[in-house]
mmCIF entry with sequence, helices, sheets and N, C-alpha, C, O atoms, coordinates in Angstrom:
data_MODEL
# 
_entry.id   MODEL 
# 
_entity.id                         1 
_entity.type                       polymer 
_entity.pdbx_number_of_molecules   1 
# 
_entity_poly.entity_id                      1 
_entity_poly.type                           'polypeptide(L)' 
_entity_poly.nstd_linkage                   no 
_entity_poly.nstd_monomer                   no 
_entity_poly.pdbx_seq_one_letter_code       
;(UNK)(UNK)(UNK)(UNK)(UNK)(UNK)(UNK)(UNK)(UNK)(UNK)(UNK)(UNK)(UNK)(UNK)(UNK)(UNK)
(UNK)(UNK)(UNK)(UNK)(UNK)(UNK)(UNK)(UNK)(UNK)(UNK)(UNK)(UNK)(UNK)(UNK)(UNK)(UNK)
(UNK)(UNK)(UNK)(UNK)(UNK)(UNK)(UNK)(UNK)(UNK)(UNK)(UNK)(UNK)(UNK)(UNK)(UNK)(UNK)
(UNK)
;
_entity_poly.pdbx_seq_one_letter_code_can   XXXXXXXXXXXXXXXXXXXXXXXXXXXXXXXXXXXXXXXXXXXXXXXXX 
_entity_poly.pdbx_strand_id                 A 
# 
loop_
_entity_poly_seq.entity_id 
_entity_poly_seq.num 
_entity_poly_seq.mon_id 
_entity_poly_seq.hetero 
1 1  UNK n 
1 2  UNK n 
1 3  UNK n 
1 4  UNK n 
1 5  UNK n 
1 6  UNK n 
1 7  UNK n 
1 8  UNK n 
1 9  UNK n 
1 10 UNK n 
1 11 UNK n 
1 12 UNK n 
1 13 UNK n 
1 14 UNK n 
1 15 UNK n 
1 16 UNK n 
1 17 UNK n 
1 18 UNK n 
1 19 UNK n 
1 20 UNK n 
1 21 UNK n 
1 22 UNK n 
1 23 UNK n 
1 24 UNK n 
1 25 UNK n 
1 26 UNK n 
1 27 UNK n 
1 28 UNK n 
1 29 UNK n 
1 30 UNK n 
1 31 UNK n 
1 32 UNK n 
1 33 UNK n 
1 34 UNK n 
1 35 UNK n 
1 36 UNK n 
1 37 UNK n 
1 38 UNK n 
1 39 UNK n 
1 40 UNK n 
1 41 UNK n 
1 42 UNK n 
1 43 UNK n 
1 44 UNK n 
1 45 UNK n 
1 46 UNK n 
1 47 UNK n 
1 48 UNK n 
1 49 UNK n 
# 
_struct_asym.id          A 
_struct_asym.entity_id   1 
# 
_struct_conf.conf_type_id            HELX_P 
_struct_conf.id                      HELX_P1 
_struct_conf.pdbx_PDB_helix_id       AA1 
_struct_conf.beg_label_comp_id       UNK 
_struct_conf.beg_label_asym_id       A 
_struct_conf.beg_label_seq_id        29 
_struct_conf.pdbx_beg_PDB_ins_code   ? 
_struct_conf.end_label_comp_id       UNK 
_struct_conf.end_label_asym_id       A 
_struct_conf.end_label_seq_id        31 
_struct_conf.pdbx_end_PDB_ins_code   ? 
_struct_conf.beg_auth_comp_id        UNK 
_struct_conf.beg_auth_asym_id        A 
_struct_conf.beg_auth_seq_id         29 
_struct_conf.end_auth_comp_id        UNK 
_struct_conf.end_auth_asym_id        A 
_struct_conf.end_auth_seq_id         31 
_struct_conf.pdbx_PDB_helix_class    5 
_struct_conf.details                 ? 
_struct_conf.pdbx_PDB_helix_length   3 
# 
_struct_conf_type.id          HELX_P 
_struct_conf_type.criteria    ? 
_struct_conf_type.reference   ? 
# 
_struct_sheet.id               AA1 
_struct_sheet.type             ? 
_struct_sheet.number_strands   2 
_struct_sheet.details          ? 
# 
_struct_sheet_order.sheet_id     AA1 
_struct_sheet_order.range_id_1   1 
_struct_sheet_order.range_id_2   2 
_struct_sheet_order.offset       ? 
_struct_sheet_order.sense        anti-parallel 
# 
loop_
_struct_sheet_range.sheet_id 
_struct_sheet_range.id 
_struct_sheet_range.beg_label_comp_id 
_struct_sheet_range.beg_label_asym_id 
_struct_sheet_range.beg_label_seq_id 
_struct_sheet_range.pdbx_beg_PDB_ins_code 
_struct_sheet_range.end_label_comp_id 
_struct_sheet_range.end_label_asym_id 
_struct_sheet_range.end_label_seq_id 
_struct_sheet_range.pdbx_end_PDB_ins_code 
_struct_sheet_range.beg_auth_comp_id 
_struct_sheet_range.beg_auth_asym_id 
_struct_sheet_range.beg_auth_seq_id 
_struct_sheet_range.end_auth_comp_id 
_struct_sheet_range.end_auth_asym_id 
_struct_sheet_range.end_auth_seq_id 
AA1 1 UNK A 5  ? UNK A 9  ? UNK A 5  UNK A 9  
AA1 2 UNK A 14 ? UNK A 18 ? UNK A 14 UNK A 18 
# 
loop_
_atom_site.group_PDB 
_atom_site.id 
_atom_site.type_symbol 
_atom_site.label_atom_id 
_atom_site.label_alt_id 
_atom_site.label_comp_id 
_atom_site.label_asym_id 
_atom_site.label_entity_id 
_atom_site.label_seq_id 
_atom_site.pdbx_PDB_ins_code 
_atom_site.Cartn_x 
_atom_site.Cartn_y 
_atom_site.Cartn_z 
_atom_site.occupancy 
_atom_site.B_iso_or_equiv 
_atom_site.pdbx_formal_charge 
_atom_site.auth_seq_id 
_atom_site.auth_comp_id 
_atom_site.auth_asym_id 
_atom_site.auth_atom_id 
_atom_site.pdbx_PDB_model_num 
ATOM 1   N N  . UNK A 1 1  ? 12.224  -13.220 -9.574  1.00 0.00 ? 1  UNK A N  1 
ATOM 2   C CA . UNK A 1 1  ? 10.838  -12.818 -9.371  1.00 0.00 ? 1  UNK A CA 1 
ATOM 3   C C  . UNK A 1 1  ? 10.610  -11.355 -9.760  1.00 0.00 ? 1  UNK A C  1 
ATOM 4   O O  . UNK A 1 1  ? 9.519   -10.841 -9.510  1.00 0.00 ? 1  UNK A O  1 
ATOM 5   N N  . UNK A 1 2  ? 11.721  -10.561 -10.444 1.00 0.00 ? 2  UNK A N  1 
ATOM 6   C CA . UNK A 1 2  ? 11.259  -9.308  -10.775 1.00 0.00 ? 2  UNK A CA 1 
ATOM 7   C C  . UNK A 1 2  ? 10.902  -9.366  -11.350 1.00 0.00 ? 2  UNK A C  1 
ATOM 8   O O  . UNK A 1 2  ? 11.261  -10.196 -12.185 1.00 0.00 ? 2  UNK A O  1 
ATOM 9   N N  . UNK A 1 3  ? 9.563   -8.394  -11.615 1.00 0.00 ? 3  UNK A N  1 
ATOM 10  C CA . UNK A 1 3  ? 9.079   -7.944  -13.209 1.00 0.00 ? 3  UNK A CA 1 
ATOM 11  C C  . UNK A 1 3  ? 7.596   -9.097  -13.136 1.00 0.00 ? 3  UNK A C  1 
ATOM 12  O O  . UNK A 1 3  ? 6.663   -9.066  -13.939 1.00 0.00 ? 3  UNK A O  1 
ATOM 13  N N  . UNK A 1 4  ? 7.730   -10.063 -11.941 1.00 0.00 ? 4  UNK A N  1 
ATOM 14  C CA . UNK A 1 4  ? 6.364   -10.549 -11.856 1.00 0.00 ? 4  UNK A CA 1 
ATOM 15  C C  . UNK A 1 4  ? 5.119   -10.014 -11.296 1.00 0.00 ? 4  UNK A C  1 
ATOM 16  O O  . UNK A 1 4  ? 5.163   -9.046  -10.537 1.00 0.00 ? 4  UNK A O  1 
ATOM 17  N N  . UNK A 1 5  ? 3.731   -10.719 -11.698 1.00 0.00 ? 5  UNK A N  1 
ATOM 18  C CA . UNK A 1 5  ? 2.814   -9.825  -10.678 1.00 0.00 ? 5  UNK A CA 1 
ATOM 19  C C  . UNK A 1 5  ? 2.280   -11.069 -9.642  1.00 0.00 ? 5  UNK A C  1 
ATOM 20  O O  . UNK A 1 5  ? 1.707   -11.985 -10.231 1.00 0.00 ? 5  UNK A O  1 
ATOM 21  N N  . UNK A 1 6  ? 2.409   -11.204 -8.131  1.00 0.00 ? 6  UNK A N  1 
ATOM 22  C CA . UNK A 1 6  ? 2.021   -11.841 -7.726  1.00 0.00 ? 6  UNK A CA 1 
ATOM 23  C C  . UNK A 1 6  ? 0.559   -11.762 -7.263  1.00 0.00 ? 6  UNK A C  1 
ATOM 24  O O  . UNK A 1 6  ? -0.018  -10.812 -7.792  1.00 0.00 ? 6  UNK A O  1 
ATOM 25  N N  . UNK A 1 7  ? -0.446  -12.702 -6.173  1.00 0.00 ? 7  UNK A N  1 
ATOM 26  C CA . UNK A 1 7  ? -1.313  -12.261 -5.543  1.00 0.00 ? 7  UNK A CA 1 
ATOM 27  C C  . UNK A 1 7  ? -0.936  -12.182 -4.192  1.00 0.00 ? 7  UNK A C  1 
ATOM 28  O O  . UNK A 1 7  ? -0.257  -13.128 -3.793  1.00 0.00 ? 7  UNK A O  1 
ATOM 29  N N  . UNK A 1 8  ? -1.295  -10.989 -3.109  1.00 0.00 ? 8  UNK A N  1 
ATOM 30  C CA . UNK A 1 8  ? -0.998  -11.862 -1.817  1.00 0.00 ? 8  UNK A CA 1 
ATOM 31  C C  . UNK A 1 8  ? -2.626  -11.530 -0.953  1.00 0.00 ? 8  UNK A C  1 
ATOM 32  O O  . UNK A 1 8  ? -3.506  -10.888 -1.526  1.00 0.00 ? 8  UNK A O  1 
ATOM 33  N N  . UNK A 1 9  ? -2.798  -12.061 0.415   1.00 0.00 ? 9  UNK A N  1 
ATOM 34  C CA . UNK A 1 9  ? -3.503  -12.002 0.860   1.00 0.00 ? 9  UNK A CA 1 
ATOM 35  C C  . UNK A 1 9  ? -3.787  -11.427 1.721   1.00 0.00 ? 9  UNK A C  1 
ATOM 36  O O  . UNK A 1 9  ? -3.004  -11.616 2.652   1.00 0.00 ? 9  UNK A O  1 
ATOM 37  N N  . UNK A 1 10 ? -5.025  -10.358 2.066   1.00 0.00 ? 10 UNK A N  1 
ATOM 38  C CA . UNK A 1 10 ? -4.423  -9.437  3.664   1.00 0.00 ? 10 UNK A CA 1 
ATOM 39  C C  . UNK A 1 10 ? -5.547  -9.912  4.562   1.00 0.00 ? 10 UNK A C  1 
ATOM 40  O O  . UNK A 1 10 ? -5.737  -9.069  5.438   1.00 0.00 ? 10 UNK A O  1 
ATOM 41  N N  . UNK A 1 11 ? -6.336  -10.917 4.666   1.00 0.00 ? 11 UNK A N  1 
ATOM 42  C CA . UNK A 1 11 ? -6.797  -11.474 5.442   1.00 0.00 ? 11 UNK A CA 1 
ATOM 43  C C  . UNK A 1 11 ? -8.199  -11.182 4.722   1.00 0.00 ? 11 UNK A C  1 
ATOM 44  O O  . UNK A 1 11 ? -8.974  -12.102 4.984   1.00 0.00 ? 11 UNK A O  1 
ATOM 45  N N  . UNK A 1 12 ? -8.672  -10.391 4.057   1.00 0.00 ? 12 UNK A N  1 
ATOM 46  C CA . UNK A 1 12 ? -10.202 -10.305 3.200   1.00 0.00 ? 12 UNK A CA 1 
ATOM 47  C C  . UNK A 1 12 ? -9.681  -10.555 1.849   1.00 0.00 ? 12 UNK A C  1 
ATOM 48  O O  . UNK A 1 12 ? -10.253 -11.578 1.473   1.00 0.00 ? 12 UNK A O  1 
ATOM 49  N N  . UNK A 1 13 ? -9.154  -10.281 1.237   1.00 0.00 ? 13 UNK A N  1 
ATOM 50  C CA . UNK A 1 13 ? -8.933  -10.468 -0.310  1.00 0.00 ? 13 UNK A CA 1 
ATOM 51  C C  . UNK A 1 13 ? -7.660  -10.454 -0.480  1.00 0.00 ? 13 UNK A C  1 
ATOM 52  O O  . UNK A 1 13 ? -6.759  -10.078 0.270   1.00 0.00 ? 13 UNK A O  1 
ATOM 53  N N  . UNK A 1 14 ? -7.637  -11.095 -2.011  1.00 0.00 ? 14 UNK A N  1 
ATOM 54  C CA . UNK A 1 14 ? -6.229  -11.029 -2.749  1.00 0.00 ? 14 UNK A CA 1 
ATOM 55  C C  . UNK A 1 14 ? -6.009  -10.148 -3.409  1.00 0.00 ? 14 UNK A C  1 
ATOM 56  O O  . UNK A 1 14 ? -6.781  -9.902  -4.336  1.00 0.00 ? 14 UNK A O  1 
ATOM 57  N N  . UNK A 1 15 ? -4.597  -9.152  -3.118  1.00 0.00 ? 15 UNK A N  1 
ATOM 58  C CA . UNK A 1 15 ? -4.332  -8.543  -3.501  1.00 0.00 ? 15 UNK A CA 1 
ATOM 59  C C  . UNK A 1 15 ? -3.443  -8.248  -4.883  1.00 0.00 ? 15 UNK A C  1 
ATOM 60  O O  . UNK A 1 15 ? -2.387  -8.822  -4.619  1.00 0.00 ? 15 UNK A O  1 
ATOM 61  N N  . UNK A 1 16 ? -3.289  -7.643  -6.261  1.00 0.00 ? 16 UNK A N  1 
ATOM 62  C CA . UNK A 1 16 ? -1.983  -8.018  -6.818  1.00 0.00 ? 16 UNK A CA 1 
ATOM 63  C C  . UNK A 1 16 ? -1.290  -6.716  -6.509  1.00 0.00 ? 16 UNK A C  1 
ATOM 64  O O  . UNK A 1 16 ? -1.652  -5.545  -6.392  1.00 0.00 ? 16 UNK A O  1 
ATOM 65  N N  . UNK A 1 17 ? 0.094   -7.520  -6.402  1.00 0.00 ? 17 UNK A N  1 
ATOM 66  C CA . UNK A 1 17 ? 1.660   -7.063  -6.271  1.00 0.00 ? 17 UNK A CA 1 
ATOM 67  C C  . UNK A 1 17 ? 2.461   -7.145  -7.390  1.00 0.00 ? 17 UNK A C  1 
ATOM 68  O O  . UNK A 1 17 ? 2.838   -8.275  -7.699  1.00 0.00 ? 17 UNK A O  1 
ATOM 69  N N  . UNK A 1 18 ? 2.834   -6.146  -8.120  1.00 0.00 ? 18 UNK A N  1 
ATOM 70  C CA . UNK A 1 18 ? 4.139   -6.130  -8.976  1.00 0.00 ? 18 UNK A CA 1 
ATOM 71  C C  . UNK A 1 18 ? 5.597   -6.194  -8.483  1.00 0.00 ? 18 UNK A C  1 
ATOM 72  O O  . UNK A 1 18 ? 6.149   -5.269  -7.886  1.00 0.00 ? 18 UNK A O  1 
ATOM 73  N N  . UNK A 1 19 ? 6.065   -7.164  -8.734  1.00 0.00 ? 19 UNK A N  1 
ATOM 74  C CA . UNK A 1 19 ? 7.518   -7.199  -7.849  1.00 0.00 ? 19 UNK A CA 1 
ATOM 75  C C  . UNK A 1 19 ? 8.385   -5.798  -8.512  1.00 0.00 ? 19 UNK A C  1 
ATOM 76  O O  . UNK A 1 19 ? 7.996   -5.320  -9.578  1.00 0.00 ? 19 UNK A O  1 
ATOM 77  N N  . UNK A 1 20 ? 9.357   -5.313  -7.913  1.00 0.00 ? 20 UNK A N  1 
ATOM 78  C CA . UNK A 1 20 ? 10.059  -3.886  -8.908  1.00 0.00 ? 20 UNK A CA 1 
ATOM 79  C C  . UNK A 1 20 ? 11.378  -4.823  -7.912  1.00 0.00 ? 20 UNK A C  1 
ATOM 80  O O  . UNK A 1 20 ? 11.350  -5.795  -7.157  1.00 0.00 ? 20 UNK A O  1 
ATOM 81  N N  . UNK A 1 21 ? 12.230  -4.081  -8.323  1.00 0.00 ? 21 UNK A N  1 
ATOM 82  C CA . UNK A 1 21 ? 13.960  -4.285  -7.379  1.00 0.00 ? 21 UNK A CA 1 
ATOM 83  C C  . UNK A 1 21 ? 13.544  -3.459  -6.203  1.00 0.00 ? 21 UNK A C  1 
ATOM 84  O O  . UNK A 1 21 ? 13.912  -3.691  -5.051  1.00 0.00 ? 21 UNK A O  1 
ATOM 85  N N  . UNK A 1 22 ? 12.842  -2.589  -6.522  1.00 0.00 ? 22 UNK A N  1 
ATOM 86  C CA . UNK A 1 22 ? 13.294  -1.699  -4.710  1.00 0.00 ? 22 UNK A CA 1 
ATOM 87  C C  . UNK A 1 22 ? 12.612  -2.662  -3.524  1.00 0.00 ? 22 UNK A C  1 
ATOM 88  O O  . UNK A 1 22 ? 12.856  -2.473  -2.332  1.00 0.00 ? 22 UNK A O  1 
ATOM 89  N N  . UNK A 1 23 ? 11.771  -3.666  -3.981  1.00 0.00 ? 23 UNK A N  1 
ATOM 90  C CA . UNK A 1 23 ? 11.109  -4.817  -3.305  1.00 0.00 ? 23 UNK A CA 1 
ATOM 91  C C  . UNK A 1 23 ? 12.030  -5.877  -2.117  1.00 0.00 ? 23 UNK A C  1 
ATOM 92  O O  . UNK A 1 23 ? 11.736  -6.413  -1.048  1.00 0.00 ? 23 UNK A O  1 
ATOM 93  N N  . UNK A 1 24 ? 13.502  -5.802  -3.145  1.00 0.00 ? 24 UNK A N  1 
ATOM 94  C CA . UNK A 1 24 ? 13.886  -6.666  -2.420  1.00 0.00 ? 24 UNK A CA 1 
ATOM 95  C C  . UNK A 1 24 ? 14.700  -6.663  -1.326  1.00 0.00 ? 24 UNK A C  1 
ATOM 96  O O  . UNK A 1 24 ? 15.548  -5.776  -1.236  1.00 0.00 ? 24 UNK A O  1 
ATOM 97  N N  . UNK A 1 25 ? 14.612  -7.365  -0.609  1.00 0.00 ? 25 UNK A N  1 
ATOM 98  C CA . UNK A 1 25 ? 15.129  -7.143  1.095   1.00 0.00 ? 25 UNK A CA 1 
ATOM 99  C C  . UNK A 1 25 ? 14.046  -6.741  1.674   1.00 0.00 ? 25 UNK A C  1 
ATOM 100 O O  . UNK A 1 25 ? 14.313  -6.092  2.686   1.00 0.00 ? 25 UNK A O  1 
ATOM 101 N N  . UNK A 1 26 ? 12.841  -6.853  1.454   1.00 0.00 ? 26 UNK A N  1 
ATOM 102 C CA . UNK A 1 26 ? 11.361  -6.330  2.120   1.00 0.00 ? 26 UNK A CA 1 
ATOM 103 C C  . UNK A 1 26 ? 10.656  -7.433  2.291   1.00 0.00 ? 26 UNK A C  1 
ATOM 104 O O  . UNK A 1 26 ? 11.035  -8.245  1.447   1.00 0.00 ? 26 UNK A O  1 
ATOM 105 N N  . UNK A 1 27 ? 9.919   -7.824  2.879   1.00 0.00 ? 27 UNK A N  1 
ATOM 106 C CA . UNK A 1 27 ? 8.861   -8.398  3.253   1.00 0.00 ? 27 UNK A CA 1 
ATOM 107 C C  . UNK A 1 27 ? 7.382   -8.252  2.159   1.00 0.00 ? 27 UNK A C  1 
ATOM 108 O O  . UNK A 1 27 ? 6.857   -7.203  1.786   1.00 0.00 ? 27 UNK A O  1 
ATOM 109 N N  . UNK A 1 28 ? 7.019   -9.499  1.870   1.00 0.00 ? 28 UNK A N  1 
ATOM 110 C CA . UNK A 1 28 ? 5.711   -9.154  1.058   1.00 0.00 ? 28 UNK A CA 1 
ATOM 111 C C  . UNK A 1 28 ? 4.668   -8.302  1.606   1.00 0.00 ? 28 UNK A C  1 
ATOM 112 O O  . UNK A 1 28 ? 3.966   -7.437  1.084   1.00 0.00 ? 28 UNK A O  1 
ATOM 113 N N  . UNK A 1 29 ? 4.741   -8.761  2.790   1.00 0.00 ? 29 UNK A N  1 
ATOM 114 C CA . UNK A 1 29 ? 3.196   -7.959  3.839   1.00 0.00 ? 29 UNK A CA 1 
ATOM 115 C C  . UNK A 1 29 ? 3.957   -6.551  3.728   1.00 0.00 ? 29 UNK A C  1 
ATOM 116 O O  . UNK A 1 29 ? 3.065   -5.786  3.364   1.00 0.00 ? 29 UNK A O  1 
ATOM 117 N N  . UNK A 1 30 ? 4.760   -6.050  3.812   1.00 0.00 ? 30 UNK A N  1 
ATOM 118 C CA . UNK A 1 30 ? 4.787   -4.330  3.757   1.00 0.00 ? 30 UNK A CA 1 
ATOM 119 C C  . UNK A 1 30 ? 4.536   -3.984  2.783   1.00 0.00 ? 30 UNK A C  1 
ATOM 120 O O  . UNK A 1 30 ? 4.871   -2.813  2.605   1.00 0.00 ? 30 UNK A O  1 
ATOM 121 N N  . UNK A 1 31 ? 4.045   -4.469  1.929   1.00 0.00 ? 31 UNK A N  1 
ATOM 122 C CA . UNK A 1 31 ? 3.277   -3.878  0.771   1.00 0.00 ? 31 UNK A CA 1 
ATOM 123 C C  . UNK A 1 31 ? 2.158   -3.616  0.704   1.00 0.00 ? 31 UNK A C  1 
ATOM 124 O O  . UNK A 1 31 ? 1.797   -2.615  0.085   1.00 0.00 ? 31 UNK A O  1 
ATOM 125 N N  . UNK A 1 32 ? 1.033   -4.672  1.497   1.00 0.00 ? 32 UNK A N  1 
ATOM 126 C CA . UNK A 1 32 ? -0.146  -4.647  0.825   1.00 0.00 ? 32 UNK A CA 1 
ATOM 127 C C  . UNK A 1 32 ? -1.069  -4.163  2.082   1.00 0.00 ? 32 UNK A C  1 
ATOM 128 O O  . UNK A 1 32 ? -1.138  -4.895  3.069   1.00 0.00 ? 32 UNK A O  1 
ATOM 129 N N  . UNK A 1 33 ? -1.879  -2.748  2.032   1.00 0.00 ? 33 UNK A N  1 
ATOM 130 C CA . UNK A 1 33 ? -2.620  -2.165  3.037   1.00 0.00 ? 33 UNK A CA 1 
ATOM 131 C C  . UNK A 1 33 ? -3.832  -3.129  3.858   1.00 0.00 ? 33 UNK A C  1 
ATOM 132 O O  . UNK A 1 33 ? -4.936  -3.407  3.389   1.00 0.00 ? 33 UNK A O  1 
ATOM 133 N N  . UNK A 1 34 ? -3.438  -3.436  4.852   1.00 0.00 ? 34 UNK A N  1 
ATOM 134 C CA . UNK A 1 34 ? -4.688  -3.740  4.906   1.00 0.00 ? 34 UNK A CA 1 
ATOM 135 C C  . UNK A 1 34 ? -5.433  -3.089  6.135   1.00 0.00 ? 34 UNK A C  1 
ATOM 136 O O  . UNK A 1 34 ? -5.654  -3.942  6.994   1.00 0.00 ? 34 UNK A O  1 
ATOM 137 N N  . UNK A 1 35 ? -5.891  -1.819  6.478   1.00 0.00 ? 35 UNK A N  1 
ATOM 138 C CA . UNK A 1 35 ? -6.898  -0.920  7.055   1.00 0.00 ? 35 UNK A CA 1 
ATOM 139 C C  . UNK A 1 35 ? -7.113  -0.039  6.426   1.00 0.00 ? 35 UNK A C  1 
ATOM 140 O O  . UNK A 1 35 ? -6.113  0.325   5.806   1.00 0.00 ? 35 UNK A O  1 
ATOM 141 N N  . UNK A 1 36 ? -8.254  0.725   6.196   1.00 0.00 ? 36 UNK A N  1 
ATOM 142 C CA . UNK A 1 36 ? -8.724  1.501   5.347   1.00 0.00 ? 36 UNK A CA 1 
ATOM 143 C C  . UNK A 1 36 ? -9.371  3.001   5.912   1.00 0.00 ? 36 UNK A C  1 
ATOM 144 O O  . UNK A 1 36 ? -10.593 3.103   6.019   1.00 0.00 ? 36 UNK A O  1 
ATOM 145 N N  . UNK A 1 37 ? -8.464  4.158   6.268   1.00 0.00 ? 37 UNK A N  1 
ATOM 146 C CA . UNK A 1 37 ? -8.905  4.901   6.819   1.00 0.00 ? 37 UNK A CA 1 
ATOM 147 C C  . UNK A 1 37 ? -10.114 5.458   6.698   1.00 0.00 ? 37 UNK A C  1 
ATOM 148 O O  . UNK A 1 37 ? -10.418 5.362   5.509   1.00 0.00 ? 37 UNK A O  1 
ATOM 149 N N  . UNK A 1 38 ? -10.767 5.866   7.158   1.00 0.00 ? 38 UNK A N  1 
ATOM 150 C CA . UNK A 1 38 ? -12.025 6.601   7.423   1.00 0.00 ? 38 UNK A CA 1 
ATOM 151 C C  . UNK A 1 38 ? -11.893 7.651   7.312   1.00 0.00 ? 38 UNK A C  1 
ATOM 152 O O  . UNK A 1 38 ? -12.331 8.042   6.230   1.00 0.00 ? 38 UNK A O  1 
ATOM 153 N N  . UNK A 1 39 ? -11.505 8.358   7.875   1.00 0.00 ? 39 UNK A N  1 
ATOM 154 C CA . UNK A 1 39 ? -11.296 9.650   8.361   1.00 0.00 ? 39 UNK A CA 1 
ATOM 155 C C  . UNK A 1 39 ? -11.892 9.591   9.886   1.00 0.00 ? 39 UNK A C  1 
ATOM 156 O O  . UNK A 1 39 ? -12.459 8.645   10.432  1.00 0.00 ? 39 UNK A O  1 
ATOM 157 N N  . UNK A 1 40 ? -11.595 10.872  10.399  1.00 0.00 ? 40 UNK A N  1 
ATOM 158 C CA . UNK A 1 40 ? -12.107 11.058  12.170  1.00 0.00 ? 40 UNK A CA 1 
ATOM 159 C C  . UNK A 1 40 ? -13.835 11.132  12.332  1.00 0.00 ? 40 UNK A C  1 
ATOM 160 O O  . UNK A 1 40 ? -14.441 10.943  11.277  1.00 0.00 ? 40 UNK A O  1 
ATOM 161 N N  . UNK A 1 41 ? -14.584 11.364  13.430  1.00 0.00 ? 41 UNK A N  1 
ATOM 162 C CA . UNK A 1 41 ? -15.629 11.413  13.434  1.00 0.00 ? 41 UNK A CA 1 
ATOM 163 C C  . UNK A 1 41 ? -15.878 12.652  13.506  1.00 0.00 ? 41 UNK A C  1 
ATOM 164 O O  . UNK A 1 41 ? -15.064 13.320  14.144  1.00 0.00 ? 41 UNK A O  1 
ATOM 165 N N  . UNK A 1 42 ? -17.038 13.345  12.901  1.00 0.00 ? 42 UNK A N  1 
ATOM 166 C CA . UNK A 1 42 ? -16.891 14.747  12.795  1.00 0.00 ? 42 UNK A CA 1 
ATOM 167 C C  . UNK A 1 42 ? -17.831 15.934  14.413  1.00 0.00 ? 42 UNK A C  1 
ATOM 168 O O  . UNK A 1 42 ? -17.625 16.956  15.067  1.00 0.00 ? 42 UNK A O  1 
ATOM 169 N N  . UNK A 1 43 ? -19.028 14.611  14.245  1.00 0.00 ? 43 UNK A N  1 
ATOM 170 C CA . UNK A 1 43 ? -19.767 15.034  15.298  1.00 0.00 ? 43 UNK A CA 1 
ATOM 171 C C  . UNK A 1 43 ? -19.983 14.426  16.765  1.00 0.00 ? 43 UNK A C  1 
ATOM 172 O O  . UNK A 1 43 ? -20.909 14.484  17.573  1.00 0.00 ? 43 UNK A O  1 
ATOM 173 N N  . UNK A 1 44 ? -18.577 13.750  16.751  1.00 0.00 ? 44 UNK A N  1 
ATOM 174 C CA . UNK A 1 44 ? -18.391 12.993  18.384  1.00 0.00 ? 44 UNK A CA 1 
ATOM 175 C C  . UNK A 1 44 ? -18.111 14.033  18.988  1.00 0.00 ? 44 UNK A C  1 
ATOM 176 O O  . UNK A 1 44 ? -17.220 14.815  18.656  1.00 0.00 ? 44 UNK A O  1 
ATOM 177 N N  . UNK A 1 45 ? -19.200 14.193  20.391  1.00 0.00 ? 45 UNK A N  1 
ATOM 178 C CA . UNK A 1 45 ? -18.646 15.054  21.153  1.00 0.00 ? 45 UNK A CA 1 
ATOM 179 C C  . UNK A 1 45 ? -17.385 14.833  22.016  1.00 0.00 ? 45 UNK A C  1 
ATOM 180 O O  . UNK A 1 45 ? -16.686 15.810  22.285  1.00 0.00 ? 45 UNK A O  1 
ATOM 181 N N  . UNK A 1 46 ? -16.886 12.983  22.692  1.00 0.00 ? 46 UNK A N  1 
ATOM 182 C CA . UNK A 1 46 ? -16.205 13.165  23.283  1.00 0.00 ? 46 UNK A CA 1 
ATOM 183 C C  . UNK A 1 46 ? -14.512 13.123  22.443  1.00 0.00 ? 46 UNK A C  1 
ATOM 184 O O  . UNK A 1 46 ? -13.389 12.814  22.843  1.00 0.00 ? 46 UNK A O  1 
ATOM 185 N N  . UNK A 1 47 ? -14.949 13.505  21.396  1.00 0.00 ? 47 UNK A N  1 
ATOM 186 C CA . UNK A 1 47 ? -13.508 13.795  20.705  1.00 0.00 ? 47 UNK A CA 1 
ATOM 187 C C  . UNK A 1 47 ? -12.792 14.853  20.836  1.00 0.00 ? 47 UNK A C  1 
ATOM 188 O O  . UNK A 1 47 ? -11.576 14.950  20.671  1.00 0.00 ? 47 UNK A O  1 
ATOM 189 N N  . UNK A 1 48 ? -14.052 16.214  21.338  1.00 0.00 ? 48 UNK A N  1 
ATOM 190 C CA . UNK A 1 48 ? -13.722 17.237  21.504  1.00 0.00 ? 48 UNK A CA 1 
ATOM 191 C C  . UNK A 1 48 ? -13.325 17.791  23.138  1.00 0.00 ? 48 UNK A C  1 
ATOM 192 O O  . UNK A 1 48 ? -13.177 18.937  23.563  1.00 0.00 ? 48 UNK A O  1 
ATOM 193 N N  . UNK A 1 49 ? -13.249 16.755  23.671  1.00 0.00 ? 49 UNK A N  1 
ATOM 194 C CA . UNK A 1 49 ? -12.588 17.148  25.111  1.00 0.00 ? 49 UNK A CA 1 
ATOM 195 C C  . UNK A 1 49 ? -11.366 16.820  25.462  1.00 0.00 ? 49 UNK A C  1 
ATOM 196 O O  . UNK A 1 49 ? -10.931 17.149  26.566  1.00 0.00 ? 49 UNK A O  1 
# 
């Protein structure tokens, strides 16, 4: 499976994955992000206590 591109799924969309060697002995899901930071809130006050 090296050198392929698969799809996988992170629960909203399909993602593609290029298999490489450093892949293997890993798990497919540690590859593919699925939360998308924001960043912090800038003007919450109770963030600031």
């Amino acid at each position: 499976m090296i050198g392929h591109s698969i799809a996988i799924h992170n629960g909203k969309e399909h993602l593609p994955i290029y298999i490489r060697d450093r892949m293997i002995d890993h798990k497919l899901k540690e590859f593919v992000p699925t939360l998308n930071f924001r960043g912090h809130a800038k003007s919450n006050n109770r963030s600031r206590r």
